[in-house]
C-alpha positions as YAML, in Angstrom:
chain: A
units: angstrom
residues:
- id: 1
  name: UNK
  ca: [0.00, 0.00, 0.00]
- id: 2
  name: UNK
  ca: [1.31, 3.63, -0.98]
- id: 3
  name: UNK
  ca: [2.42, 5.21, 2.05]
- id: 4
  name: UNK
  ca: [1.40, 9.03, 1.76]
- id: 5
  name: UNK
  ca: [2.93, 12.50, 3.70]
- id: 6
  name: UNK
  ca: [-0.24, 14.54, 5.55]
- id: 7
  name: UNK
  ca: [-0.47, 17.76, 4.46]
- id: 8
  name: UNK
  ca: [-1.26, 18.94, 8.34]
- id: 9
  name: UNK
  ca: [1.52, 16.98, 10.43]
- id: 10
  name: UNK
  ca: [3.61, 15.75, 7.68]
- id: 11
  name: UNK
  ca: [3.28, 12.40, 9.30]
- id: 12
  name: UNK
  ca: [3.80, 9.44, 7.34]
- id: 13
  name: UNK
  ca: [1.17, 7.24, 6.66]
- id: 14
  name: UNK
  ca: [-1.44, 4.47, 4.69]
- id: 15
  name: UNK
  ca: [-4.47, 4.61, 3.37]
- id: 16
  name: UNK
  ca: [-7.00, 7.90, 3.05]
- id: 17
  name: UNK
  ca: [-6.34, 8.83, 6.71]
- id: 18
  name: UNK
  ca: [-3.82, 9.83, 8.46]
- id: 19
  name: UNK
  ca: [-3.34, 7.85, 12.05]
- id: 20
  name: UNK
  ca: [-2.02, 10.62, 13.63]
- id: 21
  name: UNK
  ca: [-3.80, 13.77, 13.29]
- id: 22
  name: UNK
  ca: [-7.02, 12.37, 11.57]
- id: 23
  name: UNK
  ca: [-6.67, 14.10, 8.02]
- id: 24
  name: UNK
  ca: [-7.82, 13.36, 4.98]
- id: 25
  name: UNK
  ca: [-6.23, 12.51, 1.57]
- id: 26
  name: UNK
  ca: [-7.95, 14.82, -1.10]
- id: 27
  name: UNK
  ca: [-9.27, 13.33, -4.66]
- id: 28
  name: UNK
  ca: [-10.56, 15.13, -7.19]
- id: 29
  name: UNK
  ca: [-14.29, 13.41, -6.47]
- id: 30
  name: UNK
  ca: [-13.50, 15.66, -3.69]
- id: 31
  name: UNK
  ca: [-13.51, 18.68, -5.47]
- id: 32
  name: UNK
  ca: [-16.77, 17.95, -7.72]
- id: 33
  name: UNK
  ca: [-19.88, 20.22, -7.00]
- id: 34
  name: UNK
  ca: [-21.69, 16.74, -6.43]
- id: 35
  name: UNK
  ca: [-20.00, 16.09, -3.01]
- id: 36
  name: UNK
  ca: [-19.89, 19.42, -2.18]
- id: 37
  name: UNK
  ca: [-23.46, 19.77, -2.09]
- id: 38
  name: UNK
  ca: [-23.01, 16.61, -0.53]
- id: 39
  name: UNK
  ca: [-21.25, 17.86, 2.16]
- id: 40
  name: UNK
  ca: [-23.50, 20.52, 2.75]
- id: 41
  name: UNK
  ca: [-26.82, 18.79, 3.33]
- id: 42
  name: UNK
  ca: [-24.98, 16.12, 5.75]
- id: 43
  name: UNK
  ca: [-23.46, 19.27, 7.50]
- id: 44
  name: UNK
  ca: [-27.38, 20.62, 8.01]
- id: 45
  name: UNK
  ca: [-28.71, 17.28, 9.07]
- id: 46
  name: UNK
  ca: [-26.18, 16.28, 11.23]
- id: 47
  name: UNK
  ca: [-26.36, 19.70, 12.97]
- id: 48
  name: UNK
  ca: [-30.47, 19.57, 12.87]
- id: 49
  name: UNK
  ca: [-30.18, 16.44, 14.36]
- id: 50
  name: UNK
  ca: [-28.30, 17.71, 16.92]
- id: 51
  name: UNK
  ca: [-30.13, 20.64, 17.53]
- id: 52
  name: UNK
  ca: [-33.68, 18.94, 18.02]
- id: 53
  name: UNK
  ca: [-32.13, 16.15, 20.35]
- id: 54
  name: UNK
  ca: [-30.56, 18.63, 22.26]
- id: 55
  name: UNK
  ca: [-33.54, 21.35, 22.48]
- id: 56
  name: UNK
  ca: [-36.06, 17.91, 23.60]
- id: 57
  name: UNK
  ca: [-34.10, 16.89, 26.61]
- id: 58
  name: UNK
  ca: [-34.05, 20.85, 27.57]
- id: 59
  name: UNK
  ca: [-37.55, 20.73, 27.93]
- id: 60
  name: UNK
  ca: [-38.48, 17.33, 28.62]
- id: 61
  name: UNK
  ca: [-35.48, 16.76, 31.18]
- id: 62
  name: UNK
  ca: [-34.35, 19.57, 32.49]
- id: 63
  name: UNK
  ca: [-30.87, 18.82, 34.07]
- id: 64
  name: UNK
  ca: [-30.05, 15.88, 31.86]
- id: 65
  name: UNK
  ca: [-27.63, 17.64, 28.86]
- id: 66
  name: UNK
  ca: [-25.86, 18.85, 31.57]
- id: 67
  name: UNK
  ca: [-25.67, 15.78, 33.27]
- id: 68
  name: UNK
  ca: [-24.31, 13.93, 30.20]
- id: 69
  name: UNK
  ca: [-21.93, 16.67, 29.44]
- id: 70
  name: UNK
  ca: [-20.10, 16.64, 33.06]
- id: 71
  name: UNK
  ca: [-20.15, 12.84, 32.77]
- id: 72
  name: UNK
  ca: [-18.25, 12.82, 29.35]
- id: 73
  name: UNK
  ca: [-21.14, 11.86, 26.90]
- id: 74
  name: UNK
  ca: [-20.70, 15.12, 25.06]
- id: 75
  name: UNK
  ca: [-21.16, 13.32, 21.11]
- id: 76
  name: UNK
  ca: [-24.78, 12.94, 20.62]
- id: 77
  name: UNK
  ca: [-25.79, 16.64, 21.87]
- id: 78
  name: UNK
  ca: [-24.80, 20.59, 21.43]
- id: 79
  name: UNK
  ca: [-22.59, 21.98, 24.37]
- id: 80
  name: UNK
  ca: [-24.43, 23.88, 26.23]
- id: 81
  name: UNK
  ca: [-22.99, 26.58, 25.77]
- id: 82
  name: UNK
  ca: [-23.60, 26.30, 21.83]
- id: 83
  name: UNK
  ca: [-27.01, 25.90, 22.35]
- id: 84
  name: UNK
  ca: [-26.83, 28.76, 24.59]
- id: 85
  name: UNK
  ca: [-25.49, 30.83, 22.33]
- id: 86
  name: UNK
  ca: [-28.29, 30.07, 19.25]
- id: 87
  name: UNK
  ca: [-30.77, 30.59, 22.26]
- id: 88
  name: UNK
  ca: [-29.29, 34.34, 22.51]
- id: 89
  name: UNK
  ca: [-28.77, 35.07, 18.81]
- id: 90
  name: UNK
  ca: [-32.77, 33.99, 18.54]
- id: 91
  name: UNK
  ca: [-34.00, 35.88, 21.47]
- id: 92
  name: UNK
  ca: [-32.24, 39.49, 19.93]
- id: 93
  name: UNK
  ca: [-33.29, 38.52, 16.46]
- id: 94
  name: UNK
  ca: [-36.84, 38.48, 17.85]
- id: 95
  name: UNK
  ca: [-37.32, 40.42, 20.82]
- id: 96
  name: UNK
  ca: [-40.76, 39.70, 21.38]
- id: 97
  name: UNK
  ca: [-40.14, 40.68, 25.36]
- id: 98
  name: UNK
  ca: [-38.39, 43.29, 26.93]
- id: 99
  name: UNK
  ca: [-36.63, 40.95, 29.73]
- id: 100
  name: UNK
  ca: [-32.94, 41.20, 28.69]
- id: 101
  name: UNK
  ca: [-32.66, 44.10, 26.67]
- id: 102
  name: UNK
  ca: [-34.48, 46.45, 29.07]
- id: 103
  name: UNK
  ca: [-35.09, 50.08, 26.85]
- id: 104
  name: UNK
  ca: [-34.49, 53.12, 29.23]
- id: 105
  name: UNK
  ca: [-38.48, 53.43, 29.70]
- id: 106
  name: UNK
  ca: [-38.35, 50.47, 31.62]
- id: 107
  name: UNK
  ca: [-35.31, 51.62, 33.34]
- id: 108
  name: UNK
  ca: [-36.50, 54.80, 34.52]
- id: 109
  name: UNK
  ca: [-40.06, 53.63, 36.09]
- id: 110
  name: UNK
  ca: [-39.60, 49.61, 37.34]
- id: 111
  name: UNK
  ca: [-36.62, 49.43, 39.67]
- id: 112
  name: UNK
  ca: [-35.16, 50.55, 43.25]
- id: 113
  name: UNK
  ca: [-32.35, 52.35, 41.46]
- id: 114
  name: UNK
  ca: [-35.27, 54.17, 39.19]
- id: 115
  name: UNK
  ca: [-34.84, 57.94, 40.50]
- id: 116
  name: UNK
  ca: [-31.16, 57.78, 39.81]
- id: 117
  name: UNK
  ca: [-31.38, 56.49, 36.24]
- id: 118
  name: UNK
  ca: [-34.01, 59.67, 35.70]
- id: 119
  name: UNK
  ca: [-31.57, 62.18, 37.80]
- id: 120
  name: UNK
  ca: [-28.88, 61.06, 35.41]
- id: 121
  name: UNK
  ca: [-30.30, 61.03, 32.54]
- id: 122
  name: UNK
  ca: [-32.18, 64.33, 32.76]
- id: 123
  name: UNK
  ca: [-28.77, 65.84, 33.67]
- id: 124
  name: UNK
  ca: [-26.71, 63.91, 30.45]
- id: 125
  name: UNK
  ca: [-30.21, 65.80, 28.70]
- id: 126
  name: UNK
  ca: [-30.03, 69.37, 30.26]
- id: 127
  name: UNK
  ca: [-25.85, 69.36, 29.71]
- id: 128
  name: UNK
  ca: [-26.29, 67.97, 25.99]
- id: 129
  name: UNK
  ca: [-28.87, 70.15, 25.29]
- id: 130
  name: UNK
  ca: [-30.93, 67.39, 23.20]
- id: 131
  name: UNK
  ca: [-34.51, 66.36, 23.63]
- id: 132
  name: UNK
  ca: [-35.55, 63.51, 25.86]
- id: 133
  name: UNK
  ca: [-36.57, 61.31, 22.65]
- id: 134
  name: UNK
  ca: [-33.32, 61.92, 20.84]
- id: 135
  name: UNK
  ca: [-31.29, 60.34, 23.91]
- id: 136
  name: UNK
  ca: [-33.89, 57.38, 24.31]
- id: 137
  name: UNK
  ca: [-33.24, 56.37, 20.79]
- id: 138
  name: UNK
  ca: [-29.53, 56.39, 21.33]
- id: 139
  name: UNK
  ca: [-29.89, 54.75, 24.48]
- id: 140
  name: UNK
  ca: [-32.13, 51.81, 23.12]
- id: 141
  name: UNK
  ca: [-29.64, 51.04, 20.18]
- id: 142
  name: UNK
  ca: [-26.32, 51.05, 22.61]
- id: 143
  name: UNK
  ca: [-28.25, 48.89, 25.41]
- id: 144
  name: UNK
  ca: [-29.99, 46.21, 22.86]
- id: 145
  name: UNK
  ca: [-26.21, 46.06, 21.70]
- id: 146
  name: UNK
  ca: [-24.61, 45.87, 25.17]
- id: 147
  name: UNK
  ca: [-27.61, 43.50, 26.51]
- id: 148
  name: UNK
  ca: [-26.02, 40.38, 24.15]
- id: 149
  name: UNK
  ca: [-22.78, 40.34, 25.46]
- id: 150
  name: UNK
  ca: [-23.74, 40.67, 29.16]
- id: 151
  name: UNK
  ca: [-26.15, 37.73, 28.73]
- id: 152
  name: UNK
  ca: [-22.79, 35.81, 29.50]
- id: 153
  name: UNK
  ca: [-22.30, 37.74, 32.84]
- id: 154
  name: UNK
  ca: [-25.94, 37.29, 34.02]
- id: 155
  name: UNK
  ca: [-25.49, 33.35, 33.47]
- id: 156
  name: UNK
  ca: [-22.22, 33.57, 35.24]
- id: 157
  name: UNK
  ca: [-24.01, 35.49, 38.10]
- id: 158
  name: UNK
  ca: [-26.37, 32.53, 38.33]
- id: 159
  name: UNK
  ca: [-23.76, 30.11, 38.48]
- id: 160
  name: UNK
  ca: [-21.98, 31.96, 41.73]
- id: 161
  name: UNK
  ca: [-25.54, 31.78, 43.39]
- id: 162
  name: UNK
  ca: [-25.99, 28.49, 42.81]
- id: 163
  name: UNK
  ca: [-23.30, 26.98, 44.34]
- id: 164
  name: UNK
  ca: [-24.17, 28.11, 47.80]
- id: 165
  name: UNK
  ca: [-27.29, 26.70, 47.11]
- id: 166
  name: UNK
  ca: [-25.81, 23.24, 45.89]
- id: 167
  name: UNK
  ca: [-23.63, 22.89, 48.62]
- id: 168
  name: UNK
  ca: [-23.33, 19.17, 49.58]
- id: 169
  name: UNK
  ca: [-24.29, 18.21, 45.81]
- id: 170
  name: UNK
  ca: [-22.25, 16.28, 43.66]
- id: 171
  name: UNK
  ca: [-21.22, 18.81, 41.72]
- id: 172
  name: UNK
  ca: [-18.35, 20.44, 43.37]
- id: 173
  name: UNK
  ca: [-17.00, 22.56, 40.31]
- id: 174
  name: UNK
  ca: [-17.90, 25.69, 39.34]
- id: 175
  name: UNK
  ca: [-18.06, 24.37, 35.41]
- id: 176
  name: UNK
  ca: [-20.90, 22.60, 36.23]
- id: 177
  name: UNK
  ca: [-22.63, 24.95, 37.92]
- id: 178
  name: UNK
  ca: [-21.59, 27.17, 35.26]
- id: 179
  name: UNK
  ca: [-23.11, 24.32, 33.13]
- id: 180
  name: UNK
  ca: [-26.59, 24.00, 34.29]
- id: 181
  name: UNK
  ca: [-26.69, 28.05, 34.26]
- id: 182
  name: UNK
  ca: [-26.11, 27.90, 30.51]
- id: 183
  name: UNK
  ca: [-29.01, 25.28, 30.28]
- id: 184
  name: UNK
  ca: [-31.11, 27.08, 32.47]
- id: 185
  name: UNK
  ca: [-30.85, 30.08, 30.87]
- id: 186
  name: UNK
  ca: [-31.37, 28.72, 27.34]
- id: 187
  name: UNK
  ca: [-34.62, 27.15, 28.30]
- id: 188
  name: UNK
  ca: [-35.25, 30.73, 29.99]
- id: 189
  name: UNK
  ca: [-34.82, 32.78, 26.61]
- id: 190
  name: UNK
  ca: [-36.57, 30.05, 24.95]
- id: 191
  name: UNK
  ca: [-39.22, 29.06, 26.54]
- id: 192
  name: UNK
  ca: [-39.94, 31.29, 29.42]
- id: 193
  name: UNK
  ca: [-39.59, 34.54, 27.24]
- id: 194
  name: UNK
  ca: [-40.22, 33.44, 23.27]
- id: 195
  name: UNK
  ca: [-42.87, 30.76, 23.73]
- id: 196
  name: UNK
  ca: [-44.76, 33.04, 26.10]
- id: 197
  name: UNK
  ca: [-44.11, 36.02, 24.14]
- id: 198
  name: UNK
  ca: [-44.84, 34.29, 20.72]
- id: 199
  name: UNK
  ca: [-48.62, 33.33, 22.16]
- id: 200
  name: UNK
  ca: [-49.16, 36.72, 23.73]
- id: 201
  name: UNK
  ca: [-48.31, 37.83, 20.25]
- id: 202
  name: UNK
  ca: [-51.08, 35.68, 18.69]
- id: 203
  name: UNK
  ca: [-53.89, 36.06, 21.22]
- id: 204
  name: UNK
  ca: [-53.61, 40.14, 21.61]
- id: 205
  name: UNK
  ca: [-53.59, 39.82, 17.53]
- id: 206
  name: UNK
  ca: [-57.20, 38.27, 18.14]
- id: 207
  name: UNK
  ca: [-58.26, 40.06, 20.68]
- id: 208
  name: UNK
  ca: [-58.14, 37.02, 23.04]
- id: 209
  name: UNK
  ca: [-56.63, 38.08, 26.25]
- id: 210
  name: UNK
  ca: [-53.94, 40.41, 26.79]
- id: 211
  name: UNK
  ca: [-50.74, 37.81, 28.18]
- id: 212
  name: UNK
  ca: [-48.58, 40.67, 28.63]
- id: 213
  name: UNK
  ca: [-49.86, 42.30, 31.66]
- id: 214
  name: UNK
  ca: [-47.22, 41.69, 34.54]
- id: 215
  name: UNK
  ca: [-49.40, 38.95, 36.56]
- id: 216
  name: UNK
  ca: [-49.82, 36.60, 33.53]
- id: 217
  name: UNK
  ca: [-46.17, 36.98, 32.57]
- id: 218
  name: UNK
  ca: [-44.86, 36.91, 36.17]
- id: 219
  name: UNK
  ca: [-47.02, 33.66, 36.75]
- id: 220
  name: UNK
  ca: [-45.89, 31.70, 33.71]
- id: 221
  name: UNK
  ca: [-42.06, 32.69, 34.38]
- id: 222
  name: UNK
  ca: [-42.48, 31.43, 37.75]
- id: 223
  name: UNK
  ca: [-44.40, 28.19, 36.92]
- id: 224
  name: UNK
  ca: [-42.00, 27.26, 33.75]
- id: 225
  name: UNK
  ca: [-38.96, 28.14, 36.09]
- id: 226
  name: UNK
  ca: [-40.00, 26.13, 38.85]
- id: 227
  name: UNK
  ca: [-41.04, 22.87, 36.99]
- id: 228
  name: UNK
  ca: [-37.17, 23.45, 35.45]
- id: 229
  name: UNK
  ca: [-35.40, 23.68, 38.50]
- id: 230
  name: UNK
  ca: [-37.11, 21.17, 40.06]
- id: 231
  name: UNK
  ca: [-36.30, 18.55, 37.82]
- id: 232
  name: UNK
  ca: [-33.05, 19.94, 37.58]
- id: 233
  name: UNK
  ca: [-32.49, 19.24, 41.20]
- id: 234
  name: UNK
  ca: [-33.72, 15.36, 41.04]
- id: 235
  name: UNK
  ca: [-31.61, 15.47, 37.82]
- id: 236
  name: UNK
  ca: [-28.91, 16.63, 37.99]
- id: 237
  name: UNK
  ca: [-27.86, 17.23, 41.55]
- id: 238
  name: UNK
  ca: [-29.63, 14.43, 42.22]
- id: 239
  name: UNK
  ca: [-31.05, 15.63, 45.49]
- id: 240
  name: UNK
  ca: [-34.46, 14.04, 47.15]
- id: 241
  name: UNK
  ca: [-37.79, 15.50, 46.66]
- id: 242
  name: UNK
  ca: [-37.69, 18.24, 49.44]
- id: 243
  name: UNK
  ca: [-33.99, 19.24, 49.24]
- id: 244
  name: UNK
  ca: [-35.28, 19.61, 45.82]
- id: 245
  name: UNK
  ca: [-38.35, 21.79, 46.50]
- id: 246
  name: UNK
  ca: [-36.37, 24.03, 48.89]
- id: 247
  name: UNK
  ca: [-33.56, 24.57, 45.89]
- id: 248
  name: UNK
  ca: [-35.97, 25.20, 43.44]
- id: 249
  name: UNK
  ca: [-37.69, 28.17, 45.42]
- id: 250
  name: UNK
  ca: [-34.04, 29.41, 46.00]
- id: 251
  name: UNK
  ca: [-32.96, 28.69, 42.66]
- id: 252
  name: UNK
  ca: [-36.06, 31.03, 41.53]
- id: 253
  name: UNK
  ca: [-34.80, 33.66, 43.82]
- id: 254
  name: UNK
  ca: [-31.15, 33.80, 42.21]
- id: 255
  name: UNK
  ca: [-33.12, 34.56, 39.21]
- id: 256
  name: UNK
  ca: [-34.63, 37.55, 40.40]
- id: 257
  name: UNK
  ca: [-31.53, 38.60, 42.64]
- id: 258
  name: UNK
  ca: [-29.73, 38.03, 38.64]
- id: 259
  name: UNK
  ca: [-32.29, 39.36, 36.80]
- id: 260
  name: UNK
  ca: [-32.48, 42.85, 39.02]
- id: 261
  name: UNK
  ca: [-28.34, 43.17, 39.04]
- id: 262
  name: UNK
  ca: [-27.89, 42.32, 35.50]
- id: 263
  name: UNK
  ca: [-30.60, 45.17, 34.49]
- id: 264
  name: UNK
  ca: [-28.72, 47.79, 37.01]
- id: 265
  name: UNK
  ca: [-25.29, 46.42, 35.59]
- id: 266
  name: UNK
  ca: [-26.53, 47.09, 31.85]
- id: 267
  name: UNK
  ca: [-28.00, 50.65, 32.71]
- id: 268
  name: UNK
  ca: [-24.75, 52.11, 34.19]
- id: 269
  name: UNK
  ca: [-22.41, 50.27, 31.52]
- id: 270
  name: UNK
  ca: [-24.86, 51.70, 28.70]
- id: 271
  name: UNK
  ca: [-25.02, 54.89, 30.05]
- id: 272
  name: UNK
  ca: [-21.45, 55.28, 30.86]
- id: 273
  name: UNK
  ca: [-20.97, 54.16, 26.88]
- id: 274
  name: UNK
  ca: [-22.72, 56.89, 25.18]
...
């Protein structure tokens, strides 16, 4: 058999592959459009594949991707942090709620730090000389902007709060607490805020009901988060039913503690910015 040099390691080796570093010997079948198109529609599937397994154990078990990524069966799912990171690019694509991105009318009127987001604003206004409109446009763009990357932050926040919570778990690392953040927080953006927002969408379209009044929001967060982080406690911290009730009403508070800093965090970074 013809013993070939790899174009990567310059290893010597038999056959189409080369033992050491895995590459492959080029033909020109390989170059046809055939197999490139070829290439491309395994690519898809594979990835599609992928993307549905991984996206039905999210919601069916929550926990469980998480689980079989800290125990080393990483092949037939995304990372989570992949997943989490499609979860965020589809979430800003279609903002159909303002949780994350927070616009500065929400930041002036909903929070404890309220009066000193309008004190410094109105003074960035007065000193600028510009109209109150003109600096909420500006403002919206830079924070929707900002809002993506700190996404990151707020699921590292979680992670920090939920290893107190954890403590005598399993899971002694912060990567796996880090982990289950980035699972939690994709089903979060995907369920908890586009599949709500997506039929609030539909049934204020018909005239229906109106979903996006605080108490029906604040009730289906709360009820999606808790059947989550629930079964993300028998899962995969693999703590007994009333360990795992206490966790999950915890867990739900390290949301909101999250949820309130991350918001405070992206006003004074955005404001600081433009």
């Amino acid at each position: 058999m013809e013993t070939r040099t790899c174009k990567s390691c310059e290893r010597q080796f038999t056959g189409n592959y080369c033992n050491h570093c895995g590459e492959k010997i080029i033909n020109q079948n390989d170059r046809t459009l055939k197999h490139f198109f070829g290439e491309l529609i395994n690519a898809f599937t594979f990835a599609d594949n992928k993307l549905w397994r991984t996206l039905k154990v999210i919601i069916q078990k929550p926990g469980f991707l998480s689980k079989e990524f800290a125990e080393g069966r990483r092949k037939p799912y995304m990372k989570p942090v992949s997943i989490f990171f499609l979860a965020n690019l589809i979430y800003f694509l279609f903002p159909l709620i303002n949780t994350f991105t927070t616009p500065l009318s929400i930041q002036r009127n909903s929070f404890y730090y309220s009066p000193l987001v309008v004190a410094w604003v109105d003074e960035v206004i007065d000193q600028r000389n510009i109209s109150f409109e003109e600096y909420k446009a500006v403002y919206d763009t830079k924070t929707t902007e900002l809002s993506k990357l700190l996404l990151v932050v707020f699921a590292y926040m979680l992670a920090i709060l939920f290893w107190p919570i954890h403590l005598g778990s399993k899971r002694k690392y912060f990567a796996d607490h880090l982990t289950i953040s980035l699972e939690a927080m994709t089903f979060t953006l995907l369920i908890v805020i586009q599949l709500f927002g997506f039929f609030a969408v539909v049934l204020r379209q018909f005239d229906i009901i109106n979903l996006g009044t605080n108490f029906y929001s604040t009730s289906f967060a709360c009820l999606a988060l808790a059947y989550f982080f629930y079964f993300m406690e028998r899962k995969f911290y693999s703590f007994k039913p009333r360990r795992a009730l206490i966790n999950t009403i915890l867990c739900i508070g390290a949301v909101l503690v999250c949820l309130i800093s991350y918001r405070a965090l992206l006003f004074f970074i955005t404001f600081w910015s433009i």
